[in-house]
C-alpha positions in Angstrom: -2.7 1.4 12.3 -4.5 2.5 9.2 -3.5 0.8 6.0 -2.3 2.5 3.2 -1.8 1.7 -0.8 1.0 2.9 -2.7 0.8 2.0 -6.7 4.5 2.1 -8.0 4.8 4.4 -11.1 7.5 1.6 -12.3 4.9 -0.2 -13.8 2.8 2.4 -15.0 3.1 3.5 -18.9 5.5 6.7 -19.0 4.0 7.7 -22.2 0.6 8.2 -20.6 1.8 8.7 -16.8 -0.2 11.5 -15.4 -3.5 9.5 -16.9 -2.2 6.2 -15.3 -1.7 8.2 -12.0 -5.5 9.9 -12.3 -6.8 6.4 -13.1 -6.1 5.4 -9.8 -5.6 8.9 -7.8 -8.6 8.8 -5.6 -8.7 5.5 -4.2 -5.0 4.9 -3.3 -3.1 6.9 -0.7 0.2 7.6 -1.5 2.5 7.5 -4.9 5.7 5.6 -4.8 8.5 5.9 -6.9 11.6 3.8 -7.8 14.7 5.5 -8.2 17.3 3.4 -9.7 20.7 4.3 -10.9 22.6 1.5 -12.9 24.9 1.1 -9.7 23.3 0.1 -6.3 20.9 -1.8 -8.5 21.6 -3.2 -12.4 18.2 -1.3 -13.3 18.3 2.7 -14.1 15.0 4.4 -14.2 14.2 8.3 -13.8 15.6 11.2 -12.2 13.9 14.3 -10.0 12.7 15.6 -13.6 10.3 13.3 -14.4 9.1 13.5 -10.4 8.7 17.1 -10.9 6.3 16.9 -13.4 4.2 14.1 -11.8 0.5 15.7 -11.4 -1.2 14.5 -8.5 -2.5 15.4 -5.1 -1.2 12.7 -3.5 2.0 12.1 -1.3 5.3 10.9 -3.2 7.4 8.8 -1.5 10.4 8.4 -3.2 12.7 5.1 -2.8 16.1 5.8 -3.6 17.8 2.4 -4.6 20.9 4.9 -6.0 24.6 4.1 -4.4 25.0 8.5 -3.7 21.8 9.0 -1.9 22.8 12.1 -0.4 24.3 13.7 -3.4 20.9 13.7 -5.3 18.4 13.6 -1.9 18.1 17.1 -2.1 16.6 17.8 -5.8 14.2 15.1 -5.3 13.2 16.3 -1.8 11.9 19.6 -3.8 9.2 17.3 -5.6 8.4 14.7 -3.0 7.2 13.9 0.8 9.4 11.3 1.7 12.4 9.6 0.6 13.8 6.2 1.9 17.3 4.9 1.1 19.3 1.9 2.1 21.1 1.7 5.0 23.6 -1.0 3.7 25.6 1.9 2.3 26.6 3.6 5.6 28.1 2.7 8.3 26.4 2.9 12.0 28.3 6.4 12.8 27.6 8.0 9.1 23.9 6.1 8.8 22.7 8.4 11.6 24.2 11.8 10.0 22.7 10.5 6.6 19.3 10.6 8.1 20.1 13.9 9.9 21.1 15.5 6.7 17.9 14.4 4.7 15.4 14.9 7.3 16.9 19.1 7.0 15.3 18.5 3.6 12.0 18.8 5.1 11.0 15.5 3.9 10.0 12.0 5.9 12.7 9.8 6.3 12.6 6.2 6.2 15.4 3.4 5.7 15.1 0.6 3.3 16.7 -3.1 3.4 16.8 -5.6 1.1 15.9 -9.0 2.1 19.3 -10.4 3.2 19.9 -6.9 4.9 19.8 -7.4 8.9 17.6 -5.3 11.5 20.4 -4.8 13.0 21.8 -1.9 10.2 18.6 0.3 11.4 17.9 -0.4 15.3 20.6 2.5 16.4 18.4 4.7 15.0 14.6 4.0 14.8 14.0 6.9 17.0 15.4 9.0 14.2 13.3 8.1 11.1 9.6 8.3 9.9 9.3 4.8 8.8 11.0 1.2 7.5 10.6 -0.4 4.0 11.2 -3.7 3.9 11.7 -4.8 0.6 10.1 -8.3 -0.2 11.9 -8.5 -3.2 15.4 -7.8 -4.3 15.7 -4.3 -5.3 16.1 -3.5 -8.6 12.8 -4.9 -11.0 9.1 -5.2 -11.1 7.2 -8.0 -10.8 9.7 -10.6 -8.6 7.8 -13.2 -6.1 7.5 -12.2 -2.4 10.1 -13.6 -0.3 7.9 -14.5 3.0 11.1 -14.9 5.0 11.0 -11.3 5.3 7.7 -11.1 7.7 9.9 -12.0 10.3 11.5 -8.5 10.3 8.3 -7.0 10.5 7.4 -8.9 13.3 10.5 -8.2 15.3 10.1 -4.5 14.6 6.7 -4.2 16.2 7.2 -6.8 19.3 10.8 -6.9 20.4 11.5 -3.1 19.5 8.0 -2.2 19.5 8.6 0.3 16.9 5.0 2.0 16.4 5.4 4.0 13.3 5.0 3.5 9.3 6.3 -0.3 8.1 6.6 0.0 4.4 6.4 -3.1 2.8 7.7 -3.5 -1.2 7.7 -6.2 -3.7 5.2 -9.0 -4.6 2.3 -7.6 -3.1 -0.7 -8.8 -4.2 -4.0 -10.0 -2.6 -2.6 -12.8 -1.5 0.6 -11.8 0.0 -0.4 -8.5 1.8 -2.7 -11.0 4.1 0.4 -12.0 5.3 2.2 -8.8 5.6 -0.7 -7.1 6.9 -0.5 -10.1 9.8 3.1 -9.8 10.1 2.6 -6.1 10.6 3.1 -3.9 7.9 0.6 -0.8 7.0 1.9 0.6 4.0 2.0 -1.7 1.0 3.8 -1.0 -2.8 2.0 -2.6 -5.7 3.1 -2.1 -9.0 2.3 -4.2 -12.0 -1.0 -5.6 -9.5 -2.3 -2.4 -9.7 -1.5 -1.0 -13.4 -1.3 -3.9 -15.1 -4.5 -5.3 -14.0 -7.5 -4.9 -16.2 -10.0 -3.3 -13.6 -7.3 -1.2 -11.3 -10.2 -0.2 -8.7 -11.2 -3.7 -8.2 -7.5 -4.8 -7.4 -7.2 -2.0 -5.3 -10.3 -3.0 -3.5 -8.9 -6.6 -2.9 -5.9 -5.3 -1.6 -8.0 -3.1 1.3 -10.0 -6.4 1.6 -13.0 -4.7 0.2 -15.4 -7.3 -1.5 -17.8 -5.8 -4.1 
């Protein structure tokens, strides 16, 4: 499965964001964005706004780490490709209408959980979504260490359900750690401050592809 890069705005500079996101535009593949609301997480960060004025080509996959995802799914869905929330916040019976009612927003739908979150929130309905983040980190802030126990999830999603579609993968990725996730499984990787905090952003791109120049 084809490998794809997704720099998180989070740790881009908001004063210069559509400069940070042409920086990097044509090597990466998708954007991702963090939406945070002061609630499911302690962190609060933008609203469908700022999305809607993001310049770029590129796919947006929006993460909503927001406790009402289906209240504001629908005015970010008019800016964006695909938006993943958290399946902790539904129950089994009212996960599957959640997806149902977000994939009427023409968007991709993909279900996040955090590191102490079971596979067993999301098996019910694989068939139904577009893709899995698995966050390596504890939602909420940039720049946490990669919890490794997570790779087991990974791995359990593509053997023992043999689930063949997108495996996100969020939090401490670096050139190091996406080795692992890559190993485990996982095809879509977000990197945040790796990416726009690093001095030469094309060169820590290319290490994450595991291209040596």
């Amino acid at each position: 499965m084809k490998i794809k890069i997704a720099p998180s705005i989070l740790s881009a500079d908001f004063g210069n964001l559509n400069s940070d996101i042409k920086s990097i535009e044509k090597h990466v593949d998708l954007l991702h964005v963090d939406v945070m609301d002061g609630h499911f997480v302690d962190n609060l960060t933008i609203g469908p706004c700022v999305v809607k004025d993001i310049k770029t080509n590129l796919p947006i996959d929006v993460h909503l780490m927001i406790s009402n995802p289906l209240k504001y799914a629908k005015e970010f869905a008019k800016f964006c490709d695909m938006i993943s929330f958290h399946a902790s916040l539904f129950s089994k019976n009212e996960l599957k209408k959640a997806v149902e009612e977000i994939k009427k927003l023409n968007v991709k739908v993909g279900l996040a959980l955090n590191p102490d979150d079971p596979l067993d929130l999301i098996i019910e309905v694989l068939d139904d979504i577009d893709y899995v983040l698995i966050m390596s980190v504890y939602a909420g802030f940039g720049g946490q260490k990669f919890i490794s126990k997570v790779l087991s999830k990974v791995e359990n999603l593509r053997i023992k359900y043999s689930f063949k579609k997108n495996i996100e993968m969020d939090g401490g990725i670096n050139d190091f750690t996406i080795k692992k996730a890559k190993k485990a499984g996982a095809n879509i990787f977000v990197a945040g401050s790796y990416i726009f905090k690093n001095k030469d952003r094309i060169e820590a791109i290319k290490k994450l592809r595991g291209v040596n120049s």
